[in-house]
C-alpha positions in Angstrom: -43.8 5.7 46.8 -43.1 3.0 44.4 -40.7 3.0 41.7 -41.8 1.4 38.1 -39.4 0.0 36.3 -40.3 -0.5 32.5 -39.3 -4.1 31.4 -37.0 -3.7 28.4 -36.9 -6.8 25.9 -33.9 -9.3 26.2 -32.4 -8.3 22.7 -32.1 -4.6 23.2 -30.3 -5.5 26.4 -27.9 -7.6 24.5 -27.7 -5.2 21.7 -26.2 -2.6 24.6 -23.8 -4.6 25.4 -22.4 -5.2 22.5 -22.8 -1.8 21.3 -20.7 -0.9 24.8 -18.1 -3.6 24.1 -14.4 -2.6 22.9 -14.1 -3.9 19.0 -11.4 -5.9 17.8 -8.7 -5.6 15.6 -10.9 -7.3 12.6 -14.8 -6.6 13.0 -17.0 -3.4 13.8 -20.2 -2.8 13.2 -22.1 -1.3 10.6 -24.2 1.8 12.3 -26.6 2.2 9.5 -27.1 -1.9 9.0 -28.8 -2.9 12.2 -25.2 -3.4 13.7 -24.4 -6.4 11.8 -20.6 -7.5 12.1 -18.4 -6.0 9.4 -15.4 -7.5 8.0 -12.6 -5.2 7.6 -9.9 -5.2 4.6 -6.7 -6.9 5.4 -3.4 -4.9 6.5 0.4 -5.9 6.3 3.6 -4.9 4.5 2.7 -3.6 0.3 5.0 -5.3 -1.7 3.7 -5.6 -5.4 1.0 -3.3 -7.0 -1.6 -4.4 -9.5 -3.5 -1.5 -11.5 -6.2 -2.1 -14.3 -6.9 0.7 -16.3 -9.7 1.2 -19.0 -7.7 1.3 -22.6 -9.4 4.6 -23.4 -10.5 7.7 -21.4 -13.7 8.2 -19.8 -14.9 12.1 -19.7 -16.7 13.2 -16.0 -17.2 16.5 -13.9 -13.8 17.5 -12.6 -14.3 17.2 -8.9 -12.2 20.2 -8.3 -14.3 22.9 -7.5 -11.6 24.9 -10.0 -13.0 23.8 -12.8 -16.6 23.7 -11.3 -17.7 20.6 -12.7 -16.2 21.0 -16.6 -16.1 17.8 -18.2 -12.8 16.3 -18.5 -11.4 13.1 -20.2 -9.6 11.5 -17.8 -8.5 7.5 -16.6 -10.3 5.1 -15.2 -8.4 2.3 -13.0 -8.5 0.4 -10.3 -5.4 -0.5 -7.7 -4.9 -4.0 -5.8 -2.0 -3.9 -3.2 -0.7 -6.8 -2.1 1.9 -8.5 0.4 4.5 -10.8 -0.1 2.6 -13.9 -0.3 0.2 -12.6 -2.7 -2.9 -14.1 -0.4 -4.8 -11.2 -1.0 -5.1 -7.4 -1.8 -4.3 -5.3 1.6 -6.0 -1.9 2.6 -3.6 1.0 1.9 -1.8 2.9 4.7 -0.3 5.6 3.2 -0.7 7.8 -0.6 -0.6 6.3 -3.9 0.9 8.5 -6.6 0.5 8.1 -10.6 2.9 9.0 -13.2 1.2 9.6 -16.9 3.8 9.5 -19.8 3.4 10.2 -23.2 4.9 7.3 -25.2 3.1 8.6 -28.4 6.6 8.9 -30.4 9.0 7.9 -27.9 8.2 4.6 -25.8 10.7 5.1 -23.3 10.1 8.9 -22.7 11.3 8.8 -19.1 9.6 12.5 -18.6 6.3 12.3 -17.1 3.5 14.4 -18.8 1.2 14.6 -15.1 1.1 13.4 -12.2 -1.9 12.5 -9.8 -1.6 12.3 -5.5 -4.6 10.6 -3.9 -4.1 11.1 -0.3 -4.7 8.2 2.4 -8.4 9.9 2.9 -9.7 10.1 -0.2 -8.5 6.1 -1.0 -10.4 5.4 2.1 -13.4 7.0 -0.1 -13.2 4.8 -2.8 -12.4 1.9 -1.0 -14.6 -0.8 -2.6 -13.9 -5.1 -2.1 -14.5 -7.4 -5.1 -14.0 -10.7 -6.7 -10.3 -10.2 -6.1 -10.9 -8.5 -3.0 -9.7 -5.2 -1.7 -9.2 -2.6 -4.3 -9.3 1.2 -4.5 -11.6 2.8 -7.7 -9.7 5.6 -9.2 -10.8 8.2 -12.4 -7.7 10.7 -12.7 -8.5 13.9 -14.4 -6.3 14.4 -18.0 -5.9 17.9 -17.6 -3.1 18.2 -20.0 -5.0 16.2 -22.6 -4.0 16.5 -26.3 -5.4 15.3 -29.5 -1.9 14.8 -30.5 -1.3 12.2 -27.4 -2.5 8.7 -29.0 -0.5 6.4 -26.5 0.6 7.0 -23.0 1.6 4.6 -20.4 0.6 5.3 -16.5 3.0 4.0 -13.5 1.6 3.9 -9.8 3.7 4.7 -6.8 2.8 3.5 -2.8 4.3 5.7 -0.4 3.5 4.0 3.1 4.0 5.6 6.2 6.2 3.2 7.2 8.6 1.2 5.0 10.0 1.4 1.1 7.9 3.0 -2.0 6.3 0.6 -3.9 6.0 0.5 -8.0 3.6 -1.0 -10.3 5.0 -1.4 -13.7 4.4 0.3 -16.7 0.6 -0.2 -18.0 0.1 1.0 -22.1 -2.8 2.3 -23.0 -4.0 3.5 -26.6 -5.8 6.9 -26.4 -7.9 6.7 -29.1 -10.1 9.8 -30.2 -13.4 9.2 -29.9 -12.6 6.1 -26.9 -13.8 9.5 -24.5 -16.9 9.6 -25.8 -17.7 5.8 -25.1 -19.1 4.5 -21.2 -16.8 2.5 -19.4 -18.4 -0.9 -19.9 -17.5 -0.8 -24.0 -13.6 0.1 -22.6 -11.6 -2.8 -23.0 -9.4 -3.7 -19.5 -5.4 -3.1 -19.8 -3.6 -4.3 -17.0 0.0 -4.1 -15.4 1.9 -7.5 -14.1 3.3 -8.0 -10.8 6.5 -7.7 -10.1 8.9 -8.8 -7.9 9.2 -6.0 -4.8 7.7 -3.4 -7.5 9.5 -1.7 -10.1 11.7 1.8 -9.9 10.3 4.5 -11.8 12.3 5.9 -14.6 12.1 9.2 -13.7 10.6 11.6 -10.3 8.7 14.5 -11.9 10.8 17.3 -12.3 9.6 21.2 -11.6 7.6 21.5 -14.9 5.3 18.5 -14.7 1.9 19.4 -13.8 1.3 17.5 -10.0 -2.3 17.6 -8.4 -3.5 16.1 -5.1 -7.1 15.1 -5.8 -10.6 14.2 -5.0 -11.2 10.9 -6.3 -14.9 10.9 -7.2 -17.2 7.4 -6.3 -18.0 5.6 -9.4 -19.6 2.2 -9.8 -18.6 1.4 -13.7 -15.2 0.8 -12.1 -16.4 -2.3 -10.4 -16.4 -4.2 -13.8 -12.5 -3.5 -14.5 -12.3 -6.5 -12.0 -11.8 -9.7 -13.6 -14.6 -12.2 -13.3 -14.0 -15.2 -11.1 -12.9 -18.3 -12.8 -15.7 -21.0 -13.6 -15.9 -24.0 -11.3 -13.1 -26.7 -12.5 -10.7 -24.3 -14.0 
């Protein structure tokens, strides 16, 4: 008896091969893309934090299943991290923690009203490259909002899992009352500098602040908090 052997075409073969070959440090592929080569973000030691935040707040479902899907005001920001030669933004390896303070009558209040834990999974969630490059989309539930809170100022924290904690520095935002009830792209962009080997934070949160690790939920208005690319010849 025979065998028949069924003559498969010379890309499929190819395509197995590659699909059977280790990847490196710097590409995979894309299984739901045709396997094209994908580039991934950048690693390295965090040194500085950028974070732009929306000068308002932004109301969305609560993602917690808690509050099963309530409206709530929250913040709308998104984090760059980068290394020491400020090349460009690296991927995070570790949790980014933010620090809301209420600044309405005291601008130095060093007592932290809430604080927000996004967990090394959920950053890989929202995870998102731009004109600046790497960059993690963030909307942080206000759960202790106030009518009586008009300004606030929000600090971000990198804890890696290796090395020293990171801090951004202190970014001022006007909470204006009806600013919840306006979409993102009519929010104008506030954003904090960077600093040399980050900032220290003026004060940990003690036992009565309010600390939550969350869910970030996917949004696409974030992508316009990045600033557009300069114009050829500037």
């Amino acid at each position: 008896m025979i065998a028949r052997f069924s003559r498969w075409p010379v890309g499929v073969v190819l395509l197995g091969l590659l699909l059977g070959t280790a990847g490196c440090a710097t590409t995979s592929f894309c299984t739901t893309c045709c396997c094209w080569p994908v580039q991934l973000p950048p690693t390295g030691e965090v040194t500085q934090i950028m974070a732009l935040w929306a000068d308002g707040v932004v109301i969305q479902p609560n993602p917690d299943p808690r509050y099963h899907g309530q409206p709530t005001p929250g913040f709308n920001g998104r984090i760059y991290l980068y290394g020491p030669h400020h090349k460009e933004p690296l991927a995070a390896d570790g949790v980014l923690t933010v620090y809301l303070y209420d600044t309405t009558h005291d601008p130095d209040n060093k007592i932290p009203l809430e604080v927000w834990n996004v967990d090394e999974a959920n950053l890989a969630r929202v995870g998102k490259r731009d004109s600046l490059g790497w960059g993690y989309n963030l909307w942080l539930p206000w759960t202790t909002f106030s009518k009586d809170v008009h300004r606030v100022s929000l600090v971000v924290k990198y804890h890696p899992h290796q090395g020293l904690d990171r801090f951004s520095g202190h970014t001022k935002l006007t909470v204006n009352d009806d600013s919840g009830l306006r979409p993102p792209a009519q929010l104008d962009v506030t954003g904090s500098r960077l600093t040399p080997q980050g900032q220290p934070i003026s004060a940990e949160p003690g036992s009565s602040v309010r600390a939550s690790t969350i869910a970030v939920p996917r949004s696409s208005s974030l992508s316009r908090l990045a600033p557009e690319p300069p114009a050829p010849g500037k």
